[in-house]
C-alpha positions in Angstrom: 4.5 -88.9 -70.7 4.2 -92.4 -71.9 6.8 -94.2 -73.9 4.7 -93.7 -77.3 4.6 -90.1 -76.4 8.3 -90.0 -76.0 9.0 -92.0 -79.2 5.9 -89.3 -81.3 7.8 -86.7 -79.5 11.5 -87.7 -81.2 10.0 -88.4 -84.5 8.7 -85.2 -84.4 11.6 -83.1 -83.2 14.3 -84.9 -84.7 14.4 -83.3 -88.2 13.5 -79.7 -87.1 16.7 -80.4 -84.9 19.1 -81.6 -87.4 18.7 -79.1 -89.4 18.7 -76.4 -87.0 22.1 -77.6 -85.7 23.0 -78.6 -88.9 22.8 -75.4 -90.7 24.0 -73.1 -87.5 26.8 -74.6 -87.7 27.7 -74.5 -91.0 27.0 -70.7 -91.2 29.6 -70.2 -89.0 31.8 -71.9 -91.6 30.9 -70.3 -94.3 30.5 -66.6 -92.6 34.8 -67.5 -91.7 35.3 -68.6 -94.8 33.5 -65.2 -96.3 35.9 -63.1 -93.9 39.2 -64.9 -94.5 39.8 -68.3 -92.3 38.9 -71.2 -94.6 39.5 -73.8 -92.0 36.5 -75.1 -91.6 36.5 -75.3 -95.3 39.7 -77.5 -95.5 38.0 -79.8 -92.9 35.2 -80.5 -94.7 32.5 -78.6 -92.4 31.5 -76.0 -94.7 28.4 -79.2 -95.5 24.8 -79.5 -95.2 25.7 -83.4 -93.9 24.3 -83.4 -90.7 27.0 -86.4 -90.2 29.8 -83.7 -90.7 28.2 -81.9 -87.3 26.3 -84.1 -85.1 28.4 -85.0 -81.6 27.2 -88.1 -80.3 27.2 -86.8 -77.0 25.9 -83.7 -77.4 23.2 -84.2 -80.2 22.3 -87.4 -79.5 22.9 -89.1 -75.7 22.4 -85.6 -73.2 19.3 -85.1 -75.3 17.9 -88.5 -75.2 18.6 -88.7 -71.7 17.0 -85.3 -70.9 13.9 -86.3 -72.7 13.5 -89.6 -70.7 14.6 -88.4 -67.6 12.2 -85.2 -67.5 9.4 -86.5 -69.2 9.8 -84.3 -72.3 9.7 -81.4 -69.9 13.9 -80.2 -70.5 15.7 -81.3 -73.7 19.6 -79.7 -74.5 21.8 -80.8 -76.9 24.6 -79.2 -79.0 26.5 -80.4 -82.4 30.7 -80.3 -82.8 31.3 -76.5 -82.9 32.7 -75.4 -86.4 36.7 -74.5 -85.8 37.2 -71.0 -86.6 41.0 -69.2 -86.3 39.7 -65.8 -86.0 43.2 -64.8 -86.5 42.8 -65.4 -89.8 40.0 -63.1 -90.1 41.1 -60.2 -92.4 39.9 -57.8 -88.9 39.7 -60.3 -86.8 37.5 -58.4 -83.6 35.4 -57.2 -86.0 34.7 -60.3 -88.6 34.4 -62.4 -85.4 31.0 -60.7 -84.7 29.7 -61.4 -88.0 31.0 -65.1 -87.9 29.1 -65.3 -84.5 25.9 -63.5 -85.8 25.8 -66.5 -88.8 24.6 -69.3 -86.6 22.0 -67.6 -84.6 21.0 -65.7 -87.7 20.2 -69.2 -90.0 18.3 -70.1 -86.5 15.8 -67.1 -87.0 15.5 -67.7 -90.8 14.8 -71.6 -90.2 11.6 -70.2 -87.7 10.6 -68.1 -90.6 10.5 -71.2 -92.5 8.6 -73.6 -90.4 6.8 -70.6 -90.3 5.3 -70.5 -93.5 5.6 -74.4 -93.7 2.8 -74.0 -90.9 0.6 -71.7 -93.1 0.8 -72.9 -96.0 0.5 -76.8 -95.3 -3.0 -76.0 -94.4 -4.0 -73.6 -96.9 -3.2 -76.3 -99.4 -5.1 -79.3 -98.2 -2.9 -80.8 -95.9 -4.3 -81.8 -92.4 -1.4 -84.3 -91.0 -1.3 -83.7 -87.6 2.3 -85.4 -88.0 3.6 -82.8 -90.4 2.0 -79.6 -88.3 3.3 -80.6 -85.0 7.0 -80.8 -86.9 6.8 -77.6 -88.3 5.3 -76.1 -84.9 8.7 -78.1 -83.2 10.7 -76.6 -86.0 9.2 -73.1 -85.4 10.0 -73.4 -81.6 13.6 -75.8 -82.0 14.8 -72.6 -83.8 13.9 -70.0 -81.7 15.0 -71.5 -78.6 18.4 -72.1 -80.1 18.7 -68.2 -81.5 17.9 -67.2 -78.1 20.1 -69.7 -76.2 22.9 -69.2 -78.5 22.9 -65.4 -78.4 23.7 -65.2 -74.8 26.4 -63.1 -73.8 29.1 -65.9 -72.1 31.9 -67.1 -74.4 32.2 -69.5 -75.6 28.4 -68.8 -76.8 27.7 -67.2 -79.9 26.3 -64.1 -77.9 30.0 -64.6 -75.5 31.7 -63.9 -79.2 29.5 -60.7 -80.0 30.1 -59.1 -76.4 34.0 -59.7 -77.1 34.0 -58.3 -80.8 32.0 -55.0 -79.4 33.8 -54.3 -76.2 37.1 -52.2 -76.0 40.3 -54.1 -76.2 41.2 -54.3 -72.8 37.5 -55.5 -71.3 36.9 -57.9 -74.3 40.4 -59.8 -73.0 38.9 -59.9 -69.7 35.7 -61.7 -71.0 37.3 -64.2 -73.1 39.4 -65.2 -70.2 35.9 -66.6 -69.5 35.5 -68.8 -72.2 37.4 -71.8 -71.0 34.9 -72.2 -67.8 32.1 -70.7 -69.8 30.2 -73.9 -70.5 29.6 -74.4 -67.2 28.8 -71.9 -66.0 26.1 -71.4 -68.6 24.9 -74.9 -67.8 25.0 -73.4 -64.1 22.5 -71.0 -64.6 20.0 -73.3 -66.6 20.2 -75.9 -63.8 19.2 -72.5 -61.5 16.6 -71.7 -63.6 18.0 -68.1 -63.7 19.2 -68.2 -67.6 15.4 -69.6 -68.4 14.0 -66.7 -66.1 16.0 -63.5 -67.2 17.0 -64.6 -70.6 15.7 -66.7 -72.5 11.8 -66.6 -72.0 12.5 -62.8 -72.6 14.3 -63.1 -75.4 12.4 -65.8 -76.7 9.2 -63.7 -76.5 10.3 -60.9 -78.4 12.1 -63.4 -81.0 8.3 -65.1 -81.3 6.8 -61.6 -81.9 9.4 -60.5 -84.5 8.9 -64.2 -86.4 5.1 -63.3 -86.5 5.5 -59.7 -87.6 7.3 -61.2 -90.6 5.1 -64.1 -91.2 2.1 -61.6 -91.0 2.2 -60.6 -94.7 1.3 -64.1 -95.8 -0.8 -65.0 -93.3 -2.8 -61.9 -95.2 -2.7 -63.5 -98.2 -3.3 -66.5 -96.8 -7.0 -65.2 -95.7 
């Protein structure tokens, strides 16, 4: 990949990504907020900014650097998690699962979206390669990130889940995780064994579920 590829291959996925991060992050906010902890609310995350979530490290440098360095092959990136006290959750083990299913659950609606952006752009008139390739990188931004996110390592969204289900005494024992969690997830992508036995999986059956739902329109689309 060339250096005009890389710079097409930003400008197309930069939007999809903002608001992919953007908006999983302020689910989680507002999912809290629903359930009883408004302190994401008091530190003015609960916006559709994307300046209120982007980490410079995280949403901008590691995936710059990961799309020059593999050729466009690997990109990663994450935004400033939203801070939730799930003490303050009116049942906190419970409410923590919905919190966590907020962000991967605005991931899947934004791939039904770029879905139908898809569709519909050229069952109107509009032929922009430019414009198809964005919602095609919106489609895929999303998925990826529902997938990612809903593995089950704290301090993942998926991690969260897991804890929320389990019985008291096991979901201690997998929190205790959370503090190395990060790397260890970042382990297993460097192994290839979370792109191998999780996410092309999960990704596969999250594809075929956006297209079951997208397959009333495409009919009367035709």
């Amino acid at each position: 990949m060339d250096i005009s590829d890389l710079i097409q291959t930003i400008a197309v996925y930069a939007i999809p990504v903002l608001f992919a991060v953007t908006l999983h992050e302020a689910a989680h906010g507002y999912a809290a907020l629903y359930f009883g902890d408004n302190t994401a609310a008091k530190l003015g995350r609960l916006s559709l900014n994307p300046a209120r979530h982007i980490d410079p490290v995280g949403t901008i440098l590691i995936p710059l650097l990961l799309l020059f360095a593999t050729s466009g092959n690997m990109l990663f990136g994450y935004a400033k998690p939203v801070p939730v006290r799930f003490g303050n959750l009116r049942h906190p083990k419970r409410d923590m699962i919905w919190v966590a299913l907020a962000g991967p659950a605005a991931n899947l609606a934004m791939a039904w979206l770029w879905g139908v952006a898809a569709m519909v752009l050229p069952a109107v008139g509009v032929q922009e390669p430019f414009f198809l390739k964005m919602c095609n990188g919106g489609l895929v931004v999303n998925i990826v990130l529902f997938a990612f996110n809903l593995f089950p390592l704290p301090p993942l969204d998926g991690g969260r889940i897991l804890v929320g289900l389990l019985p008291l005494r096991a979901a201690l024992w997998v929190s205790r995780i959370e503090p190395w969690g990060f790397f260890i997830v970042m382990g297993l992508v460097l192994a290839g064994i979370l792109s191998t036995l999780w996410m092309r999986p999960v990704m596969g059956i999250t594809f075929s579920l956006v297209q079951l739902l997208l397959s009333p329109l495409q009919v009367l689309l035709n």
